[in-house]
C-alpha positions in Angstrom: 63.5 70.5 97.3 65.5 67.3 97.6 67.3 67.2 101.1 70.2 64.9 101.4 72.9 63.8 103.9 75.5 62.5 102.7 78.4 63.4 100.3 77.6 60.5 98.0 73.7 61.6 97.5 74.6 65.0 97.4 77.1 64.5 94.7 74.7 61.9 92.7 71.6 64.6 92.8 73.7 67.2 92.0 75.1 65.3 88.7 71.3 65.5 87.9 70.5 68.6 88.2 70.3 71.5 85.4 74.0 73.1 84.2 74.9 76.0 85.1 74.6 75.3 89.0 75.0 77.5 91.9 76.3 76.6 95.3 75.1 78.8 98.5 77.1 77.1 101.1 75.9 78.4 104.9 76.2 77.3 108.4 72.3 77.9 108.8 70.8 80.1 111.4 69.3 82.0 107.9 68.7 85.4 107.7 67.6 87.8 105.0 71.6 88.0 103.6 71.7 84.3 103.1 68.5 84.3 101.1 69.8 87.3 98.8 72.5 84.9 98.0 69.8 82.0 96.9 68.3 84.4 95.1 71.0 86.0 92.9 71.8 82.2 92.4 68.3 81.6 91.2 68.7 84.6 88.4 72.1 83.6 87.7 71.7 79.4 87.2 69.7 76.7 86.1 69.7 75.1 89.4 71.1 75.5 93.3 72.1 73.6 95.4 72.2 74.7 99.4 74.6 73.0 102.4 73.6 73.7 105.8 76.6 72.4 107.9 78.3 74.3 111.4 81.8 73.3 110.6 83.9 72.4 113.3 87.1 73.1 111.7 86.7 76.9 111.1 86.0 77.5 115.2 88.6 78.0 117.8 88.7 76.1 121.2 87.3 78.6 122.9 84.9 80.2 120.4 80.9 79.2 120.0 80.9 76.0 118.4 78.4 74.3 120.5 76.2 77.5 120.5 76.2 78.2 117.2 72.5 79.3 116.6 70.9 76.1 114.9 67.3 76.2 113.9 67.1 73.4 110.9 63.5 73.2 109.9 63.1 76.7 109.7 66.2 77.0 107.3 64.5 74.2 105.4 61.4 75.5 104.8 63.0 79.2 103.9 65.6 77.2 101.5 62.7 75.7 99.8 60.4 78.7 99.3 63.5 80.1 97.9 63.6 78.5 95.2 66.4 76.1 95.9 66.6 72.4 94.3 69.1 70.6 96.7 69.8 70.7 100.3 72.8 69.4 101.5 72.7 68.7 105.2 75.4 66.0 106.4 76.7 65.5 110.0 80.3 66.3 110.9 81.1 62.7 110.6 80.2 62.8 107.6 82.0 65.5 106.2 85.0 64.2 108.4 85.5 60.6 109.0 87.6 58.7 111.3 90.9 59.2 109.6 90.4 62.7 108.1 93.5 64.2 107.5 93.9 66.4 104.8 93.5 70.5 105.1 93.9 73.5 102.3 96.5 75.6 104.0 95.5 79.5 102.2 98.7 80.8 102.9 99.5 84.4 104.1 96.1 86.3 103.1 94.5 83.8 106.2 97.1 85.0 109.0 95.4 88.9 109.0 92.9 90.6 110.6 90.8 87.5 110.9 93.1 85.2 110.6 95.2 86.8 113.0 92.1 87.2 115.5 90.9 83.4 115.1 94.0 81.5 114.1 92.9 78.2 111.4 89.7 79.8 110.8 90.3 80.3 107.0 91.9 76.9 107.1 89.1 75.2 108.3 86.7 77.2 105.9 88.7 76.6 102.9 88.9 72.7 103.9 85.5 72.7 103.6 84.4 75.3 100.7 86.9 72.7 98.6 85.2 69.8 99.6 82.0 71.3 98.7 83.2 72.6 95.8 84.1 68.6 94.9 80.9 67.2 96.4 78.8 69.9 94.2 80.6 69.8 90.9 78.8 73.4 90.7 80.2 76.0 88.3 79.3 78.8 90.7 79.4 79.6 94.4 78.1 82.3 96.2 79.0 84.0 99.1 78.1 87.6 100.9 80.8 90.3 100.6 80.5 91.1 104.0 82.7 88.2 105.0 85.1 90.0 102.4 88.5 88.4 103.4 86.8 85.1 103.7 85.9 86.5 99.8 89.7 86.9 99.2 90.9 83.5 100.8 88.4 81.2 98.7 89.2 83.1 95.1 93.2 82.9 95.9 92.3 78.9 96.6 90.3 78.4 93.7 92.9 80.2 91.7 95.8 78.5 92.8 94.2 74.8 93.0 92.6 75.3 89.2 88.7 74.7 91.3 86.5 75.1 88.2 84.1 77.1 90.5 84.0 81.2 90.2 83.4 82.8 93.5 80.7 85.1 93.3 79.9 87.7 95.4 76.5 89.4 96.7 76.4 92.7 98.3 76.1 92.5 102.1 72.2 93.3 103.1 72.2 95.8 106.7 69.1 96.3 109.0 68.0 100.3 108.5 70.5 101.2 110.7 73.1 100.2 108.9 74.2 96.9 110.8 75.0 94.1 108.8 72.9 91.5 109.1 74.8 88.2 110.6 73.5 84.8 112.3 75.9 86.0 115.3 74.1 89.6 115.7 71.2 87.2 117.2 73.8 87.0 120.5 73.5 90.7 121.1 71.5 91.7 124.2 69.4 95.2 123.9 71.8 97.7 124.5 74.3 96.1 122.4 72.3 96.0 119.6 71.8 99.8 119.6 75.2 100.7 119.9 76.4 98.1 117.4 75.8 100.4 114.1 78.8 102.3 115.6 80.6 99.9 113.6 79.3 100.7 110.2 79.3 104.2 110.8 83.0 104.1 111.3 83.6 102.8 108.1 81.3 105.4 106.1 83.2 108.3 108.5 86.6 106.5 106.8 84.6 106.4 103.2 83.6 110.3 103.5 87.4 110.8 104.7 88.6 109.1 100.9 85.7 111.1 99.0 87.1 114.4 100.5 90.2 113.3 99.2 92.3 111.9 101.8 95.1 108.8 101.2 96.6 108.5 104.1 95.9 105.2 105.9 96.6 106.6 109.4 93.8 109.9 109.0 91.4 107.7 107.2 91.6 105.1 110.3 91.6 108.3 112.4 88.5 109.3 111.1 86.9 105.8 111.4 87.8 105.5 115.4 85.9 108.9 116.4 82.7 106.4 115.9 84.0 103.7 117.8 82.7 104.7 121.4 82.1 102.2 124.7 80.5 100.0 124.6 81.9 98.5 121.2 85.6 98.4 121.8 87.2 98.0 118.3 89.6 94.8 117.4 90.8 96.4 114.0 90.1 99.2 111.6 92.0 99.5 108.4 92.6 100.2 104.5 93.7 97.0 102.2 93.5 95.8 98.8 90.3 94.0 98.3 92.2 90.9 96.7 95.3 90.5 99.1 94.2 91.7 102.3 97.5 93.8 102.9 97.4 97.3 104.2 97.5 99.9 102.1 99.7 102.8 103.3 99.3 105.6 100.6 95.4 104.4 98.9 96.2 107.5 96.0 99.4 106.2 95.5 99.1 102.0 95.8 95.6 101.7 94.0 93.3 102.1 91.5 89.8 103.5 91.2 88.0 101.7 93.8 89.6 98.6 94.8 90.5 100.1 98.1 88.0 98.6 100.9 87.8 99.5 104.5 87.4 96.9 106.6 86.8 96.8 110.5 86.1 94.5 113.5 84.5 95.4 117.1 83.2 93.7 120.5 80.0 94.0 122.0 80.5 92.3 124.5 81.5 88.7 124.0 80.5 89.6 120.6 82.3 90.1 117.8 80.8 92.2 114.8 82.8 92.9 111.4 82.2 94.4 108.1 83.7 96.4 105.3 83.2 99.1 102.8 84.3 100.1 99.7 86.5 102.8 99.2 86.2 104.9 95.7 89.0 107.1 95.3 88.2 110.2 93.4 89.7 110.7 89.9 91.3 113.7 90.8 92.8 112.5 94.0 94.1 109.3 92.0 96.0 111.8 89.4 97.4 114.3 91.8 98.3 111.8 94.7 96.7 114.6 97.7 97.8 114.3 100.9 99.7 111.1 99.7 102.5 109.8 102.1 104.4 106.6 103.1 103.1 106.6 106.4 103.7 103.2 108.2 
């Protein structure tokens, strides 16, 4: 594995490297999720290229920039026995210089949920996902769906821009207890970590709502928030469409066979978990519109 540092090496390996190639782009702090993602790449392309970069313009003021968890070497050598060609590991100089100016604004999808909870967050990651995407030249990025807005943000960007890269998407990978795994779960003290699959369990109690045939946003939310129990206090819990991140009020009514996803958010603490499920909405229920109603 070749590891470089800045945008111009990066860009002049890459153009070497065999076509099709896959870009894995993570903040580090590596975890079993972000090597399913190398992996998938490795089946899918010739070659794949890694970045390891904490990027300043997708945290708040307040949030953990300078505590992100960083453990480089480690990352490397996991990177490497991975299978992957190029490592891409620049400073935030390098990636911003003095007189950086220039941002990808997503639009409306980034001021929800997330984007409502950490205002510029999708800004700042699709600032950078596009410069990647430039650096790389790849044909293929790779991303968990756990992050699924984030999901939703980057295809609408590479859609409306024209990026040649398709977004691809791996499905999240949980501890046994259903938790997602995340470099942020590493924060959770004891206690917290045993109450945190409350959160996934919420979203399967929603899931078995829509199996038993239930549309209605507000009783599938209801049936999410009977898991949600002290100490994880939840910051959202809801129905949207996969692609636009809008609510959907009626799922029978406003959507087809499983392009529904439930998606939630909850603290432990000073820590914020979030993950999503998908919701597949039974034939019949899709044709006879049960329980369906406008609520909200």
């Amino acid at each position: 594995m070749l590891t470089v540092r800045t945008a111009a090496e990066a860009a002049q390996a890459a153009r070497r490297l065999a076509r099709p190639l896959a870009l894995v782009p993570t903040m580090g702090a590596l975890h079993a999720g972000h090597l399913r993602l190398v992996a998938q790449a490795r089946r899918d392309c010739a070659a794949v290229m890694a970045t390891i970069f904490v990027n300043p313009l997708q945290f708040g003021p307040t949030e953990d920039f300078s505590r992100y968890p960083r453990a480089f070497a480690d990352d490397a050598r996991a990177l490497e026995a991975a299978g992957v060609d190029l490592l891409f590991a620049p400073s935030v100089e390098e990636m911003y210089p003095a007189g950086f100016d220039t941002a990808v604004d997503p639009g409306s999808i980034a001021t929800r949920y997330e984007g409502a909870l950490r205002p510029g967050h999708f800004r700042g990651v699709a600032t950078v996902c596009a410069k990647l995407f430039a650096i790389s030249g790849a044909e293929c990025a790779y991303f968990g769906a756990k992050d699924a807005q984030q999901v939703a943000v980057l295809r609408q960007v590479v859609r409306d821009l024209a990026l040649p890269a398709n977004i691809v998407v791996v499905p999240t990978v949980r501890d046994a207890d259903g938790l997602a795994l995340s470099s942020r779960n590493a924060y959770l003290r004891p206690p917290e970590r045993a109450a945190a699959p409350g959160l996934f369990r919420a979203l399967q109690a929603m899931a078995d709502a829509v199996a038993r045939g239930e549309t209605n946003r507000d009783r599938i939310v209801a049936a999410g928030r009977v898991q949600i129990a002290a100490p994880l206090h939840e910051a959202y819990l809801d129905v949207v469409d996969p692609a636009t991140f809008e609510a959907l009020p009626d799922i029978g009514a406003r959507s087809g066979l499983g392009v529904a996803t439930a998606i939630g958010s909850a603290w432990l603490g000073s820590t914020r978990l979030i993950d999503n499920l998908g919701l597949n909405v039974p034939a019949a229920t899709e044709r006879t519109g049960l329980h369906a109603s406008a609520a909200r």
